[in-house]
N, C-alpha and C positions, 0 to 999 in steps of 0.2 A: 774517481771523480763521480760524485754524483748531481742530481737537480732535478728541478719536477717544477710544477702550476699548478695551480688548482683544480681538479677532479681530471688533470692527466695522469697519463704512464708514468712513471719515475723509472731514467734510464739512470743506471751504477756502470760506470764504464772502466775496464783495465784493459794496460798494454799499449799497443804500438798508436802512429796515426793512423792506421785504413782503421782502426776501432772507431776512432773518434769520426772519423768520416761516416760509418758504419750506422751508428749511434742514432748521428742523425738522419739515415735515410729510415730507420727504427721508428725512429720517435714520428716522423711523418706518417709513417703505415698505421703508426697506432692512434693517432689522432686523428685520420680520416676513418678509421674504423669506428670511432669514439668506446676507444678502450678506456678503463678508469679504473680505481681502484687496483692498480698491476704495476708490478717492479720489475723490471728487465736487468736482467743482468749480463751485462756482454765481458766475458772471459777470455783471457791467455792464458796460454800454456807454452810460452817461451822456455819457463822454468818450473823445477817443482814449487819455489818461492811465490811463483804468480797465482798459480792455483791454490796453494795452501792460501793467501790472500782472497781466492775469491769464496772457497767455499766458506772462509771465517765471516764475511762479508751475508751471504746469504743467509747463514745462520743468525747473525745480527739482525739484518733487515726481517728475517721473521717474526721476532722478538720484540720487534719494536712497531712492524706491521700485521699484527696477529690475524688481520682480514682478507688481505689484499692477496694477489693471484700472482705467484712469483715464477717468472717463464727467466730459464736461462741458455745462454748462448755462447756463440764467439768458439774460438779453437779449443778450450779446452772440452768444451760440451759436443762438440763435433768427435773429438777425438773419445770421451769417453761416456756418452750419452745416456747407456745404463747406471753409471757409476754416482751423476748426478740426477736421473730420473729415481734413484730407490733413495734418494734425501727426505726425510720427511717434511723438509720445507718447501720444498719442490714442487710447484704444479707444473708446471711444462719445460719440455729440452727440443729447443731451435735448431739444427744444424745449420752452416755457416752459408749455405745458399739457402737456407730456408728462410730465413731471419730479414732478408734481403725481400722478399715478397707481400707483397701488400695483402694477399689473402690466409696468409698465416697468421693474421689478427684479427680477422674477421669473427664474429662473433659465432656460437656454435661448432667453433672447431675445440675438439677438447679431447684430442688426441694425445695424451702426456708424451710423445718422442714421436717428433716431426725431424730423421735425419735421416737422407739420403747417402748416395757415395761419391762423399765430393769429388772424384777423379774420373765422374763421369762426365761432369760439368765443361762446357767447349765455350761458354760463351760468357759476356758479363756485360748483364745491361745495365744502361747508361741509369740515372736514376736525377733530377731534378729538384737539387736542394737551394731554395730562398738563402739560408743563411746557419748558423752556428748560434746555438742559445750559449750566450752567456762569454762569447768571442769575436775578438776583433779578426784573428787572420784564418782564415778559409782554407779548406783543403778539398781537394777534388782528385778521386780515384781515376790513373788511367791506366793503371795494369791491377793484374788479381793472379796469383800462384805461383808456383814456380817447378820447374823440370830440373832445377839440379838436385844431387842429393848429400849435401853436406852429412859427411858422416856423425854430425852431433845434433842433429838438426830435424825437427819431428816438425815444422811448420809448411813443408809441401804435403804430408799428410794432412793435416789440417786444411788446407785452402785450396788444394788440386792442383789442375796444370795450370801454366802460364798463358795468359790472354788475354789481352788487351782493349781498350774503348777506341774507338774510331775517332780519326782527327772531329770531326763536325759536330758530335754531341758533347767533347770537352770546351771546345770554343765555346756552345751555346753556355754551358755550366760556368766559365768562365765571367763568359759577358753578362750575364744573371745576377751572379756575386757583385761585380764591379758597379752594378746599375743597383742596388741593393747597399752600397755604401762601405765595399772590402774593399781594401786599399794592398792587400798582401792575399796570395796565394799559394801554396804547396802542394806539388803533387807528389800524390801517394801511390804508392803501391806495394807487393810482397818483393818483387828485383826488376825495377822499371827499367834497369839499362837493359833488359829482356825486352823492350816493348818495343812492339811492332813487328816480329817476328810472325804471328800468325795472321797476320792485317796482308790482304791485297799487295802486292808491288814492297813487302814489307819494309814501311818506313822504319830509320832506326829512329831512339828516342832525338836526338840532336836535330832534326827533322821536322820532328810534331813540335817539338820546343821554339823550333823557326818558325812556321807556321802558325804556332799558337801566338808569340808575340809580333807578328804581322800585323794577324787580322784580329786584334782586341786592342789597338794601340793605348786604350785608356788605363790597361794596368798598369799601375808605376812598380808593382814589387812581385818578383816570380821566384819562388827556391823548388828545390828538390828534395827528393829524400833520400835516403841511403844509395849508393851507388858501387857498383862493382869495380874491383881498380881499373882490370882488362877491357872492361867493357863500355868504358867515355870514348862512344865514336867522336869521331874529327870535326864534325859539323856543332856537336857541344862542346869541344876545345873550343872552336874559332868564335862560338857565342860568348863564353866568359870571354874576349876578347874585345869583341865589338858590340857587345848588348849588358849596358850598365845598369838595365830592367832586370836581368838575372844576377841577383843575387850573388854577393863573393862571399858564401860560406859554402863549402863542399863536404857531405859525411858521407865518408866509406866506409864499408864495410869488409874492416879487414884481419877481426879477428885472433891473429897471431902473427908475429916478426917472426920467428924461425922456419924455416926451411921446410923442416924433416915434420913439425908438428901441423904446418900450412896442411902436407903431402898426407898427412894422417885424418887431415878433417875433410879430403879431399876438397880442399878451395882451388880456384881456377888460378890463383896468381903465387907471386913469391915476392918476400919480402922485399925486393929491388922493384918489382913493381909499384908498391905503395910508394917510394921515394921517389920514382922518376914522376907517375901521376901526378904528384903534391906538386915538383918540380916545374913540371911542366904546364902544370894551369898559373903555377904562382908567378909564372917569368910573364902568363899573358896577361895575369891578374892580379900585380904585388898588393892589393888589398884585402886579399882572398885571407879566410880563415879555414881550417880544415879541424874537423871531428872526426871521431871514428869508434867501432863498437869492436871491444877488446874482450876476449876471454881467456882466465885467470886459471891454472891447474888442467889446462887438458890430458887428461889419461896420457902418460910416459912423459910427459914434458918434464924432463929432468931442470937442475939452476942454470946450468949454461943454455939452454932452449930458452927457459921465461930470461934471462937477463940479454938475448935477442930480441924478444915483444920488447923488454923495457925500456931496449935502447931506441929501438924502429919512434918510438914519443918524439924525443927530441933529433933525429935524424929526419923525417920527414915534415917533422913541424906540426905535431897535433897537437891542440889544444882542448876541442871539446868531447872529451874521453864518457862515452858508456861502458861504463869493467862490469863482467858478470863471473861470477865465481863458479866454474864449470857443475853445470846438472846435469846428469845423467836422464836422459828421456828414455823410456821407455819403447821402444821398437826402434830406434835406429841402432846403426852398426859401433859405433863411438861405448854404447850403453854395456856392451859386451867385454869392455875393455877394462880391468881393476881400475878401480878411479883409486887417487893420490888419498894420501890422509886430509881430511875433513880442515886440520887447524893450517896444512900446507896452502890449501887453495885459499883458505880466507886471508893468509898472511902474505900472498902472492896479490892476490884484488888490492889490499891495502896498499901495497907498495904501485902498482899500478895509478890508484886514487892519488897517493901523495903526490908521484908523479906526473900528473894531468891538471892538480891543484897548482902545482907548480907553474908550468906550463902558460897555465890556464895566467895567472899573476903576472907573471911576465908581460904575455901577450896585453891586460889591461896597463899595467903601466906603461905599456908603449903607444898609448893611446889619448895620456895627457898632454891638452894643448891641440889636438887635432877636431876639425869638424866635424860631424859625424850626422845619419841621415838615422831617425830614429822613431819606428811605428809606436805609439803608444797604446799599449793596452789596458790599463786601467789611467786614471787621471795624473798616475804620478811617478810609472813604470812602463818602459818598454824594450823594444830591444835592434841595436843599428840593425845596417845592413848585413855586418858581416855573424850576426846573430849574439852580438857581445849586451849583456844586462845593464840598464840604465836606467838613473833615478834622477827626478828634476823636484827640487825642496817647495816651487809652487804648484799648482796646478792646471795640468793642459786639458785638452777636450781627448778622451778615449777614442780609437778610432782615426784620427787624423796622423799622417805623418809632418813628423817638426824638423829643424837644424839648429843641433844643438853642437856646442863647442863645450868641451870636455876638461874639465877642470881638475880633478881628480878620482881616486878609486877610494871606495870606504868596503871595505871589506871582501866579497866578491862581485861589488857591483860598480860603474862608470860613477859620475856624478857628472850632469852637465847644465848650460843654461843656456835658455834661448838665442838664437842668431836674428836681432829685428834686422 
């Protein structure tokens, strides 16, 4: 995604939400710098697919900005900083706490690689953003890294240790947004059921989530982000329970259904855990939807291994499926291991797709005829509570939440009309 103003930065943004979070605490550093004529480019390195994406992306934007001052950033620039500092479209490489600083855009710095060792990093300041250019729903960072080490998985490299924001600067970042005209909120982070761990009296997240909708009572809409199976304490059970400001769409992050191939990526749970999780929120929250981020061909994963992932879809009830076709990263322990043939892994992802498309069908036609609470993001789409895509044939105001009664599905999206 990219976007720009007139004689601002143009930020080009890939990857997860803390980018998008990210982006814009970017684009403010560069604006009170009064930076101009410059393209930022914030990078993933989830996969080798993201990065071959971004360097394609730089090269374009040079090509077509022959002047301008092109500084790049994000995980993939952290992780290999020489590798896009010797680009020759390249003027400068951010590291991932670099990029975060206000004086890293100040004028006169013209250091072409400004990266430090992210896993020196203990701390992550709070940062004060008005609002998202060019976005109706808000997100706001309350953890940053993480201390596991998923054996396929180069993104603790990238973003450091786990550490978290303090209840009172996210309230404040909250009540900001809400006063500012957001009606929806997500927090972000790298493994938020992590948070609160290195905080005082270590609140867990289920905690700061109560507290957060306490004392902001004006948010009507709060979700999450990816979350651990093991790790939804008890106090964010009893919230999907009795707090219908939180959101009933839940994504976990779980990877693989089989046992032996969990134990190989070294994840903290096992396939029984993702079922009883889903189980267990949906008995407190029968309107709950559940996502989940799936990988396709992991090194040894034999048919009867992936036709365990394939079944875990419809045994725990996911619907809004991220499949990634297993990439070998470079320095983790996963990358050492012969990976599968090339056309295997692509025709395992497919089958995975079809199966979430399905899924996914299902869950909307069981939603004809019912009312539904629905943010709009542009005049004429948005998306319920439970994060299912909707379309109204006239036009609303962007920005507002409507109730709409759901009339049918045209393809992968709701169709609904107004409730006067």
């Amino acid at each position: 995604m990219s976007d720009k103003t007139p004689s601002e930065a143009q930020l080009v943004t890939f990857g997860c939400r803390m980018n998008t979070y990210e982006s814009e605490v970017m684009r403010d550093h560069a604006r009170a710098a009064g930076l101009e004529n410059a393209i930022i480019i914030n990078t993933c390195a989830v996969t080798k697919e993201a990065e071959r994406q971004a360097r394609q992306s730089i090269r374009k934007l040079r090509r077509d900005n022959p002047t301008a001052r092109i500084i790049v950033t994000g995980c993939a620039a952290q992780l290999n900083p020489d590798r896009y500092a010797a680009m020759d479209e390249v003027d400068q490489v951010l590291g991932n706490a670099e990029k975060l600083k206000a004086e890293s855009y100040q004028h006169g710095i013209n250091n072409p690689v400004l990266v430090d060792d992210i896993m020196e990093v203990r701390d992550t300041p709070a940062h004060r953003l008005e609002g998202f250019e060019g976005r109706t729903r808000a997100f706001v960072q309350v953890q940053q890294g993480c201390d596991h080490r998923c054996t396929f998985c180069i993104i603790p490299y990238a973003r450091g240790p786990s550490r978290s924001v303090a209840i009172g600067p996210i309230v404040e970042q909250v009540r900001a947004l809400v006063a500012n005209g957001y009606r929806e909120v997500t927090l972000t982070g790298v493994d938020i059921t992590a948070y609160g761990a290195d905080l005082p009296g270590k609140p867990p997240l289920g905690q700061m989530v109560r507290r957060l909708l306490q004392l902001v009572p004006e948010l009507p809409r709060l979700r999450l982000t990816s979350l651990d199976p093991v790790e939804v304490d008890d106090d964010l059970l009893e919230l999907f329970a009795t707090q219908p400001r939180l959101l009933p769409h839940v994504h976990l992050s779980v990877q693989a259904g089989d046992d032996m191939i969990l134990k190989r990526m070294k994840r903290r749970h096992l396939r029984d855990d993702v079922i009883a999780i889903c189980q267990d929120i949906r008995r407190r929250r029968p309107d709950v939807t559940f996502g989940a981020d799936l990988i396709a061909g992991f090194p040894t994963e034999d048919e009867e291994m992936f036709a365990n992932t394939l079944a875990v879809i419809a045994e725990a009830g996911l619907t809004h499926l991220h499949v990634f076709p297993y990439s070998a990263r470079p320095g983790t322990p996963a990358a050492k291991i012969p990976s599968l043939p090339g056309e295997v892994v692509k025709e395992r992802a497919a089958r995975l797709r079809a199966a979430g498309d399905q899924a996914m069908a299902a869950c909307l036609a069981a939603q004809v005829g019912k009312t539904v609470s629905v943010l709009f993001e542009t005049e004429t789409t948005g998306h319920s509570a439970d994060f299912l895509p909707v379309r109204v044939d006239l036009p609303l105001e962007a920005g507002t939440i409507r109730t709409l009664r759901i009339t049918e599905v045209r393809g992968s999206e709701l169709k609904g009309e107004p409730v006067e």
